[in-house]
Backbone bond lengths (Angstrom), bond angles and torsions (degrees), N, CA, C in turn:
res aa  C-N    CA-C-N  psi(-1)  N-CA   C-N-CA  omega(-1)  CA-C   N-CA-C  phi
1 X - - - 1.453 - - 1.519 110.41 -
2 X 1.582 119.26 154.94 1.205 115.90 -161.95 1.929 96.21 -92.57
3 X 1.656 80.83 147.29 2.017 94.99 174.64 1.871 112.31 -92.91
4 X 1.335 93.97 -20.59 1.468 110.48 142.59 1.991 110.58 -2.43
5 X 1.364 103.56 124.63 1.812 95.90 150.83 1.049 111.74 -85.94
6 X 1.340 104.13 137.02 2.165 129.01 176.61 1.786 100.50 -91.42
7 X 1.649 97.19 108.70 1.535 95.37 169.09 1.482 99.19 -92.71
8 X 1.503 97.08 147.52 2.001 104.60 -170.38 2.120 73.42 -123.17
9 X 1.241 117.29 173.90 1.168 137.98 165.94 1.708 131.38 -29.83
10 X 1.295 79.72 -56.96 1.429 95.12 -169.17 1.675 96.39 -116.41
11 X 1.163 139.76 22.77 1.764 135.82 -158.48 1.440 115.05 173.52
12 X 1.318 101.40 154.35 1.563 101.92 170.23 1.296 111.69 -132.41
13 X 1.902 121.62 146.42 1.266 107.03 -163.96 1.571 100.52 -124.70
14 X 1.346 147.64 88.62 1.005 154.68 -167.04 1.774 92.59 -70.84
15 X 1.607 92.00 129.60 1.912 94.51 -169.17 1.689 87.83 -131.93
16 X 1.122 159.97 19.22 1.437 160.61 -127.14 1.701 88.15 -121.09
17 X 1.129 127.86 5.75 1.822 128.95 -175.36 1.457 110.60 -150.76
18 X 1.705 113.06 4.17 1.736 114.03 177.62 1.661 85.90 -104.48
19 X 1.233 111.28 154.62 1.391 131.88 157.83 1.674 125.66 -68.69
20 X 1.955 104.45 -46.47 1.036 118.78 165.64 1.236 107.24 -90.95
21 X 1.141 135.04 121.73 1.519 154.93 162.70 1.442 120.76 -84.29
22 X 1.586 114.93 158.47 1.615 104.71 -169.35 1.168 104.21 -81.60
23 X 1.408 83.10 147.53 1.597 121.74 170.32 1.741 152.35 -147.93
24 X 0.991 129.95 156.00 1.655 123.22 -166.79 1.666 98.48 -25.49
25 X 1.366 110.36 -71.09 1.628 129.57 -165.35 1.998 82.35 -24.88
26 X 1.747 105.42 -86.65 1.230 107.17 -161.25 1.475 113.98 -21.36
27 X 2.030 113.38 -80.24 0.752 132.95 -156.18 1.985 109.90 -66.98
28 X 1.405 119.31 -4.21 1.090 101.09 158.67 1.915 119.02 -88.49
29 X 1.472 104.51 -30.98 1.765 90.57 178.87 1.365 105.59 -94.28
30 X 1.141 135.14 51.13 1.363 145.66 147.75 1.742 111.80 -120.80
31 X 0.846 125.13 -18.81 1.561 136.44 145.15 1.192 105.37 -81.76
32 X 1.090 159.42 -42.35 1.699 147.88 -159.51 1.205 117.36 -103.64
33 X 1.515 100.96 -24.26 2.047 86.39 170.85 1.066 130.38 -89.22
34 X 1.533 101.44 152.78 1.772 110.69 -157.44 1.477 109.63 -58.83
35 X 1.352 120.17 137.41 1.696 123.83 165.48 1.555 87.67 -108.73
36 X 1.132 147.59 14.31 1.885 142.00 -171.69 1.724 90.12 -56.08
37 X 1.598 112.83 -64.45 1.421 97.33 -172.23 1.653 120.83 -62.09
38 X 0.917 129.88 -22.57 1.564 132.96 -165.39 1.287 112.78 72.60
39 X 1.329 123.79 67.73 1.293 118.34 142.86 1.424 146.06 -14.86
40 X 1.277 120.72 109.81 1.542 116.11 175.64 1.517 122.53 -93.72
41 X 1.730 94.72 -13.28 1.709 99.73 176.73 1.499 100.28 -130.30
42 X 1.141 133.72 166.06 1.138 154.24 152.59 1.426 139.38 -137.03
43 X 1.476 125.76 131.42 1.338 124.75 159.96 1.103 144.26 -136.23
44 X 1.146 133.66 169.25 2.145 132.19 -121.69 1.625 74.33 -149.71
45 X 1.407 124.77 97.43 1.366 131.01 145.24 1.603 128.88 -73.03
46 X 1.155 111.62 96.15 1.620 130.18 -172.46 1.771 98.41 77.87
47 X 1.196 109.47 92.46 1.586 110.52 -158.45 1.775 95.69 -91.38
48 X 1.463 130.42 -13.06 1.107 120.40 -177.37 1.447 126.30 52.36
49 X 0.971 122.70 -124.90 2.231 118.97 168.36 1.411 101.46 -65.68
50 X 1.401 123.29 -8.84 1.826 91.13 -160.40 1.309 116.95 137.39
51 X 1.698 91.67 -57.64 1.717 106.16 -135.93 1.770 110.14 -46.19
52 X 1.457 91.59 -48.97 2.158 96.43 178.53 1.256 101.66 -52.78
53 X 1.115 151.12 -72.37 1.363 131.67 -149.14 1.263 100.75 -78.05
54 X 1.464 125.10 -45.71 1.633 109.30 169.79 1.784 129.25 -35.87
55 X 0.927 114.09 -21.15 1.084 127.60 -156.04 1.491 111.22 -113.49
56 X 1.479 94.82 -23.77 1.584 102.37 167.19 1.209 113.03 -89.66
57 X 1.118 125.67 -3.53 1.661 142.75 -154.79 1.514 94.26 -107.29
58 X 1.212 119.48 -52.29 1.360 131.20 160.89 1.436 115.70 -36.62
59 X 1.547 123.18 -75.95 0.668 110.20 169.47 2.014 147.09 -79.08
60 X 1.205 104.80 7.97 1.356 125.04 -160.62 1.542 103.55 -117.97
61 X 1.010 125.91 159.66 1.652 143.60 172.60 1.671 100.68 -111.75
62 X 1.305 133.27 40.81 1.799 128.60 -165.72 1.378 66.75 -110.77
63 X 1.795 95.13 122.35 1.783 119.64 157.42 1.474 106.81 -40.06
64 X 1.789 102.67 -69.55 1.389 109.04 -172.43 1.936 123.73 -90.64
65 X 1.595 115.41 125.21 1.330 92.58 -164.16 2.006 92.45 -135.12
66 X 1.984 97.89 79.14 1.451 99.71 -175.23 1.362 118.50 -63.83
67 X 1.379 111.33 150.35 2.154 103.94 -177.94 1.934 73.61 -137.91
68 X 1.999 79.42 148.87 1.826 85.55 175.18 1.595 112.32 -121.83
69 X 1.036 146.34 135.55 1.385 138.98 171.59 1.444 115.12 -136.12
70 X 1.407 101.50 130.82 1.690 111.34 171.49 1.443 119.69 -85.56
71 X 1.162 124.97 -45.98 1.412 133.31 165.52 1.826 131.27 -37.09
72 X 1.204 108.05 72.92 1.579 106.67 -174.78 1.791 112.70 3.48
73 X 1.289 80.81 -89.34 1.615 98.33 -173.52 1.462 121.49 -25.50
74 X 1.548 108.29 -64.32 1.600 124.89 -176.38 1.857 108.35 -65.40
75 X 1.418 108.73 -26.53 1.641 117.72 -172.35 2.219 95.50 -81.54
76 X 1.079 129.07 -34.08 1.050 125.72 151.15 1.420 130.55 -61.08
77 X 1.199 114.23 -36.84 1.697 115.93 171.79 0.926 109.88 -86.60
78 X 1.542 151.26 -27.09 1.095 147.78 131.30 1.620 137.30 -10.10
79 X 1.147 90.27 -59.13 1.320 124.54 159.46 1.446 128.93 -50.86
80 X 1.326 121.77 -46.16 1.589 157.22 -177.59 1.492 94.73 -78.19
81 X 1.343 125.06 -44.06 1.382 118.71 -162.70 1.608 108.62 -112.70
82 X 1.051 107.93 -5.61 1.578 109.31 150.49 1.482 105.05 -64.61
83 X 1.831 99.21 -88.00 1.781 92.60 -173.17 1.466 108.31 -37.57
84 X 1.270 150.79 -53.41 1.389 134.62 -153.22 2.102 105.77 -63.66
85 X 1.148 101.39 -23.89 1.286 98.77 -159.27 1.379 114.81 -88.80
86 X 1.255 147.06 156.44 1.842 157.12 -175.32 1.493 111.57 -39.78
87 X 1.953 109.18 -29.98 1.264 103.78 -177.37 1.425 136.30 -111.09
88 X 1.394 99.36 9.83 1.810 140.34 176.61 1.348 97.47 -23.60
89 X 0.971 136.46 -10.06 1.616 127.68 -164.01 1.540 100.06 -115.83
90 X 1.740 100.66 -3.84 1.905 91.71 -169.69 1.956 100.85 -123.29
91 X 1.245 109.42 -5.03 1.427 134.26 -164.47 1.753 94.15 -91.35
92 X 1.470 115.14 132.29 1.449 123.69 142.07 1.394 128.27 -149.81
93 X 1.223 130.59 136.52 1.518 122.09 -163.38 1.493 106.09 -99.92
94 X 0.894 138.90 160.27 1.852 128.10 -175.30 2.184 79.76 -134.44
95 X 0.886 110.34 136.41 1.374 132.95 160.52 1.826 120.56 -96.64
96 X 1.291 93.57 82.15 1.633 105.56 -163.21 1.814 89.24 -141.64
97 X 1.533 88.51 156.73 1.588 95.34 139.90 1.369 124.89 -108.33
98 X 1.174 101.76 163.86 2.132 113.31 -144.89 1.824 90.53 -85.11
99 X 1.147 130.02 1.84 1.237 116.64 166.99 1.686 112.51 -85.42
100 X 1.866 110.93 -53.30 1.428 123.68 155.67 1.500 124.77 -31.77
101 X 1.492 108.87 -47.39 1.269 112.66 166.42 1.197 135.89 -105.85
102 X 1.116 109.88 29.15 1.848 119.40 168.51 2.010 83.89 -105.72
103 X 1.335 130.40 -33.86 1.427 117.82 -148.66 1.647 101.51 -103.89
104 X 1.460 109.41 -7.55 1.734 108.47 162.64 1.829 103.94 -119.05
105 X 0.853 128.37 -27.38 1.766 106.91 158.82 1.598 131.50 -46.89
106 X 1.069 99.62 114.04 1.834 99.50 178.09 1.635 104.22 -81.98
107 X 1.324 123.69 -38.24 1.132 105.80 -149.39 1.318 92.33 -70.58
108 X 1.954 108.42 -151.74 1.609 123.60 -167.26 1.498 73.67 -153.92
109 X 2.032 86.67 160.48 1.466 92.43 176.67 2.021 93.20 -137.86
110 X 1.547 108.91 150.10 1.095 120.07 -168.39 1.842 111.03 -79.78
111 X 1.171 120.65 -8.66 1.688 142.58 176.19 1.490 94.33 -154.91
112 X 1.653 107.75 133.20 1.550 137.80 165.25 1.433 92.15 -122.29
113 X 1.663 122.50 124.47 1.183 133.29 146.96 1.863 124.77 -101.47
114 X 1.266 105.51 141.50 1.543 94.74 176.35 1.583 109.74 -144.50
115 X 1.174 116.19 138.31 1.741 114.57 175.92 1.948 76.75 -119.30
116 X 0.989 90.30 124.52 1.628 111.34 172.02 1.793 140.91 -80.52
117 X 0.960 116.20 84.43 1.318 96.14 -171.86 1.940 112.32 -32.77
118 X 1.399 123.23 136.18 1.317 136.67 -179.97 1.554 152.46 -128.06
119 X 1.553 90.31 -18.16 1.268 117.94 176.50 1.489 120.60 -70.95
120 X 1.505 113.23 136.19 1.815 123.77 177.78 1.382 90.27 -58.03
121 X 1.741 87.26 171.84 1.711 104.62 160.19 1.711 104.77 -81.94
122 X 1.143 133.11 4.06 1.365 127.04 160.43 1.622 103.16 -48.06
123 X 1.195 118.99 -49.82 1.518 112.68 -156.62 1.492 102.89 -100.32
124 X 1.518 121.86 21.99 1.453 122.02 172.54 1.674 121.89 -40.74
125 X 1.215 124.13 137.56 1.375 134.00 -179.97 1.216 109.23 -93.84
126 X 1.676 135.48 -168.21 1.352 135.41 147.83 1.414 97.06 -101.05
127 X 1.410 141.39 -25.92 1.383 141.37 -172.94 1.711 104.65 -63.87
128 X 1.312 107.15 119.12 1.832 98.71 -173.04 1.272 124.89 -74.77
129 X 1.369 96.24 -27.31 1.555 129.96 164.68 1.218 117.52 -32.96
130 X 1.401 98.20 -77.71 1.577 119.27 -172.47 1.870 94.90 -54.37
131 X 1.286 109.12 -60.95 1.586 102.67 -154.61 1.585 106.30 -76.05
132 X 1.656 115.69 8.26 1.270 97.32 170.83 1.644 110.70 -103.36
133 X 1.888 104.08 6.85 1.416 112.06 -175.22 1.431 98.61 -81.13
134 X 1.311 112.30 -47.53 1.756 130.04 -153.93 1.376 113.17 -101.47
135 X 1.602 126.47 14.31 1.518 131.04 179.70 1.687 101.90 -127.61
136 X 1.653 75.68 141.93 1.540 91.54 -174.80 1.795 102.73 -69.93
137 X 1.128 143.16 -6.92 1.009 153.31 -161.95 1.459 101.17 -88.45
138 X 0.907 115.96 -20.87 1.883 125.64 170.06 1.067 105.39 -60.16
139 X 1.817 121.38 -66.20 1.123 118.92 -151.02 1.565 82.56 -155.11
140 X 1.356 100.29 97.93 2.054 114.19 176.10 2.010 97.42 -66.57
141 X 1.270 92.40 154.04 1.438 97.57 172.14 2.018 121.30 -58.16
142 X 1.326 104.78 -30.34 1.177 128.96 -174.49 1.583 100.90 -53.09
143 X 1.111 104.25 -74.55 1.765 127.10 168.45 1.649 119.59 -21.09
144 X 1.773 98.09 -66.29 1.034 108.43 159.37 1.310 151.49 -24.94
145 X 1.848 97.15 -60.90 1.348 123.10 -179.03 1.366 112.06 -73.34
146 X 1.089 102.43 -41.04 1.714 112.96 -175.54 1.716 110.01 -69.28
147 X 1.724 106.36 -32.09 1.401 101.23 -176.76 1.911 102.24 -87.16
148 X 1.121 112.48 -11.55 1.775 114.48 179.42 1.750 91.69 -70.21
149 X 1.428 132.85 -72.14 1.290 150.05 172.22 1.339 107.59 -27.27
150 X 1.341 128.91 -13.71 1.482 116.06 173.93 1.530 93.88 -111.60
151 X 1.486 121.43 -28.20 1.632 105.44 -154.14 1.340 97.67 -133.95
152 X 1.653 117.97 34.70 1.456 106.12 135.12 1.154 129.45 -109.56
153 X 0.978 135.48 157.68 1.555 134.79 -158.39 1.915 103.36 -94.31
154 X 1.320 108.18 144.88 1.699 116.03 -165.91 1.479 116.16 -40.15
155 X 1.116 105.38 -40.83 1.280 111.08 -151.72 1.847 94.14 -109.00
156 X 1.380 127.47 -1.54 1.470 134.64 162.98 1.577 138.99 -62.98
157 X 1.092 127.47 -169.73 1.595 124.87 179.87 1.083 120.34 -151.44
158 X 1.715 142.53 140.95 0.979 141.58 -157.59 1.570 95.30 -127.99
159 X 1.617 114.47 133.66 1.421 112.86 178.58 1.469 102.34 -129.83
160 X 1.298 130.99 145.84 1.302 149.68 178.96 1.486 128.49 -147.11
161 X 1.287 111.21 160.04 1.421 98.00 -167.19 1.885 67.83 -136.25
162 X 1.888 103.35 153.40 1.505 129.69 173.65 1.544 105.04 -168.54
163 X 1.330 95.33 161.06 1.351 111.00 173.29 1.564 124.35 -63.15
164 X 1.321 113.97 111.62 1.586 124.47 -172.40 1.441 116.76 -24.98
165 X 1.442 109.11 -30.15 1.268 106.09 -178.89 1.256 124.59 -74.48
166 X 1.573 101.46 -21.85 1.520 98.79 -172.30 1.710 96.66 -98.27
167 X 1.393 116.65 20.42 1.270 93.47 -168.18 2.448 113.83 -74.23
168 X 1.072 63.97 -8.45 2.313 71.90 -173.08 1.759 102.40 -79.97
169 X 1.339 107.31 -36.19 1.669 109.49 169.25 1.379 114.66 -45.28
170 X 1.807 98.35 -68.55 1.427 111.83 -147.04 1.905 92.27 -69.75
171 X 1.424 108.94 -21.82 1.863 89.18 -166.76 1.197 92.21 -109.13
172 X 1.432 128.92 62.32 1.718 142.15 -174.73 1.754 79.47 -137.31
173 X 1.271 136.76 -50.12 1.357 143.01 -123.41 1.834 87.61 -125.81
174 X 0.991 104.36 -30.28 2.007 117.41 171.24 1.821 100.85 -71.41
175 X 1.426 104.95 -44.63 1.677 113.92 -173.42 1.603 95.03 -48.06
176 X 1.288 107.23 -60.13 1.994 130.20 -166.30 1.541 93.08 -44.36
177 X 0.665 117.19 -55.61 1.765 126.95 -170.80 1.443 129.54 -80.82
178 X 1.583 96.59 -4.24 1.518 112.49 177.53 1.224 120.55 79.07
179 X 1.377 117.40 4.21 1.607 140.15 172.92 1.682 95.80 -66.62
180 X 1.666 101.98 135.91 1.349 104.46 149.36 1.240 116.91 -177.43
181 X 1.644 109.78 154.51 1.573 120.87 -151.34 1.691 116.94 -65.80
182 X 1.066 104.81 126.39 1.742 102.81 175.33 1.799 107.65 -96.97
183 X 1.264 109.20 -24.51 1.452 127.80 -179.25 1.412 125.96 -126.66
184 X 1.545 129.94 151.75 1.713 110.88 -167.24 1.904 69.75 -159.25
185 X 1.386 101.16 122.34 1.894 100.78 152.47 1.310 106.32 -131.15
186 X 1.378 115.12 115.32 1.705 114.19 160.88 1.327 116.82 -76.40
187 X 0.673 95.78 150.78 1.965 126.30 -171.10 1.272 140.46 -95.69
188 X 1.612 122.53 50.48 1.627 101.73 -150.91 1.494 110.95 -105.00
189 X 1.042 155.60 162.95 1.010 168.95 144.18 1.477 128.20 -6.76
190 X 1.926 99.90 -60.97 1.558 86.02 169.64 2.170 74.97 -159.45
191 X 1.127 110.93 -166.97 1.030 111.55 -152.64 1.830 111.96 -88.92
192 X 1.282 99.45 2.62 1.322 112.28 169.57 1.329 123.26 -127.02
193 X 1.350 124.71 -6.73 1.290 141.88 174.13 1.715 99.62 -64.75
194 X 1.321 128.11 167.01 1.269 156.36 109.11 1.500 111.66 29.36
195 X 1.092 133.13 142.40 1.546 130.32 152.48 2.071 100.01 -84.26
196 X 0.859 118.55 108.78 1.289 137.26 -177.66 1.838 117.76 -69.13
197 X 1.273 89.33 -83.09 1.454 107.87 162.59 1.822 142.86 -93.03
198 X 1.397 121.35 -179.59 1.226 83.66 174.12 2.188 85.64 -165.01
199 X 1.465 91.92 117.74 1.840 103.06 -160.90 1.898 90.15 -71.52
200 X 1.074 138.52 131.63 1.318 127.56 175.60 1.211 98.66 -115.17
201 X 1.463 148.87 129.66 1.884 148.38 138.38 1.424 103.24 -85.32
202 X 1.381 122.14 126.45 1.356 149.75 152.95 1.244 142.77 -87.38
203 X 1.882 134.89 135.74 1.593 97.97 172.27 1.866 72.56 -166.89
204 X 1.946 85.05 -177.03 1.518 94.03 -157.63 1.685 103.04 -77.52
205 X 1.439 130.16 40.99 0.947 122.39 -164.42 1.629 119.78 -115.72
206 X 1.059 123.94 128.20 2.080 104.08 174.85 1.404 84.22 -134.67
207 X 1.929 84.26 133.53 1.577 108.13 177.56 1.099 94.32 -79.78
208 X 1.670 100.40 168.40 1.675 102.03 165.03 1.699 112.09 -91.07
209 X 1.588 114.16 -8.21 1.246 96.46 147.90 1.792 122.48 -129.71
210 X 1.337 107.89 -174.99 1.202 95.33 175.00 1.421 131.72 -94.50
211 X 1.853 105.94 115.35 1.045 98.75 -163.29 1.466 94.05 -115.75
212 X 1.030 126.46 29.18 1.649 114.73 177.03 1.913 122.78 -65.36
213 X 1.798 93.79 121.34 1.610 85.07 -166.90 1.533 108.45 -76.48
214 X 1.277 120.33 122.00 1.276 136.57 163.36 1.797 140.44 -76.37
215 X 1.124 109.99 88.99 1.278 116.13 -168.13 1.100 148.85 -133.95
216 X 1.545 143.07 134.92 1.077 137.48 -137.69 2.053 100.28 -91.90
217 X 1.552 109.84 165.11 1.342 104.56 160.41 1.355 92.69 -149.92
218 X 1.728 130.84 151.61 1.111 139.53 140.42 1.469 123.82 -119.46
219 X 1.229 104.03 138.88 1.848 105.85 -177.11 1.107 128.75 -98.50
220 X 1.469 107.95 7.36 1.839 108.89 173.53 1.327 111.07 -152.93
221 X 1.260 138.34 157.73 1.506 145.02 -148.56 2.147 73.68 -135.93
222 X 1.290 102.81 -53.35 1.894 91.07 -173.10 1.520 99.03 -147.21
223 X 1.115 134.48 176.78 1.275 122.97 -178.71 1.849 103.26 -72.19
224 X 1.853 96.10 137.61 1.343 100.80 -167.62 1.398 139.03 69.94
225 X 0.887 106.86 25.15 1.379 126.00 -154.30 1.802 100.30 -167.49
226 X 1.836 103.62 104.43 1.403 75.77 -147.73 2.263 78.45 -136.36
227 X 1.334 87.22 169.52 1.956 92.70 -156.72 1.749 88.77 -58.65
228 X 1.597 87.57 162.22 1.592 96.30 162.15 1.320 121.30 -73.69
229 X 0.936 128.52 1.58 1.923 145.61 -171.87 1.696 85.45 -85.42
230 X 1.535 121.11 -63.85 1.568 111.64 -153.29 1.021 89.46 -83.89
231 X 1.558 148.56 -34.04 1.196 117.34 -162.03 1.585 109.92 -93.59
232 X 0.923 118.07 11.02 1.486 135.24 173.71 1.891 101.08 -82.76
233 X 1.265 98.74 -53.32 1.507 94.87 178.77 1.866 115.07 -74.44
234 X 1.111 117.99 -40.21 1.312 119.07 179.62 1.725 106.68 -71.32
235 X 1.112 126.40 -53.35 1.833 128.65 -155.76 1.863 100.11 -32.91
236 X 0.852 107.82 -29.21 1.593 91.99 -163.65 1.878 93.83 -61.35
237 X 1.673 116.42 -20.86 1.468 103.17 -165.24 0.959 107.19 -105.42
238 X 1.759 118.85 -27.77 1.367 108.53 -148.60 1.948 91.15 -99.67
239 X 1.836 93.74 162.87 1.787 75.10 172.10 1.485 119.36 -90.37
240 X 1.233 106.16 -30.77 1.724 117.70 175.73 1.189 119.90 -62.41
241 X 1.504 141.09 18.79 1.632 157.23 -147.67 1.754 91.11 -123.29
């Protein structure tokens, strides 16, 4: 992947010092999560370059828009691409780990976003960097859930993007915590490929029935050439949309 800066529309995301670099994953749950309630706070769990909260910042009026990173490197570029960007005055990154900082933060936030590190040790690197960006061993789902459950606020929503496969685990372990889905978008590739991904929205709520909206997305009709669904969701960033 390129170390290259990624100009998006409205921003630029200098990635030449993150391990994880941009990508679909990011740039679709930073386009897909709900602003319906209007958020006044927000937070970017393992925020990497930026790009999610930038992008929520973009699109959102939330005064406060916290991003967290453990990773030296990426918690400085992070950092760099807040101040550089239009909304520098509403952006802050805290350089913690998300267990440390779920257990000294008081406040609550009205939207929790997370693109998750996910990957086995099958796909181990020698870069330490990288595999402490891209392993679930960083930040276990467990961790997660438990730190969303203290620091989202009652009446809020938690959106994430993971690998389809894990999607029946992780909202077994959301149930435990009183988490549960109001929204589900799968993700596939092209219209015969795989279900790939899988967009999850959460909150402290269980209907008495089931109304969780369930829904499909695909992003390409052929390579480059991509459905009117994704480019409907991306155009506000990308320029070729």
């Amino acid at each position: 992947m390129s170390s290259q800066p990624f100009q998006f529309k409205e921003f630029t995301i200098a990635q030449n010092r993150c391990a994880a670099k941009i990508g679909t994953d990011g740039v679709l749950l930073g386009a897909w999560a709900s602003l319906e309630k209007q958020p006044n706070s927000i937070l970017d769990i393992g925020t990497g370059t930026g790009v999610i909260a930038l992008m929520l910042a973009q699109r959102s009026t939330a005064q406060t828009i916290d991003a967290l990173e453990l990773e030296d490197n990426a918690y400085e570029q992070a950092t760099e691409n807040f101040e550089n960007s239009p909304w520098g005055d509403r952006l802050f990154c805290y350089h913690a780990h998300l267990h440390e900082f779920a257990l000294e933060m008081d406040e609550q936030y009205d939207l929790i976003v997370c693109n998750p590190p996910f990957y086995t040790n099958a796909y181990q690197t020698e870069d330490a960097a990288r595999n402490k960006a891209r392993f679930e061993d960083a930040m276990p789902f467990n961790l997660l859930v438990g730190a969303v459950m203290k620091l989202l606020s009652p009446k809020g929503s938690f959106s994430i993007i993971l690998p389809f496969e894990e999607e029946e685990d992780f909202l077994e372990l959301c149930y435990q915590g009183n988490l549960f889905p109001t929204k589900i978008t799968r993700v596939k590739g092209n219209e015969t490929s795989p279900i790939k991904r899988s967009l999850v929205e959460l909150c402290f709520r269980e209907s008495t029935t089931n109304n969780t909206v369930i829904k499909d997305l695909v992003i390409e009709k052929a390579r480059h050439n991509y459905t009117d669904d994704y480019a409907a969701l991306v155009k506000d960033f990308y320029f070729k949309m």
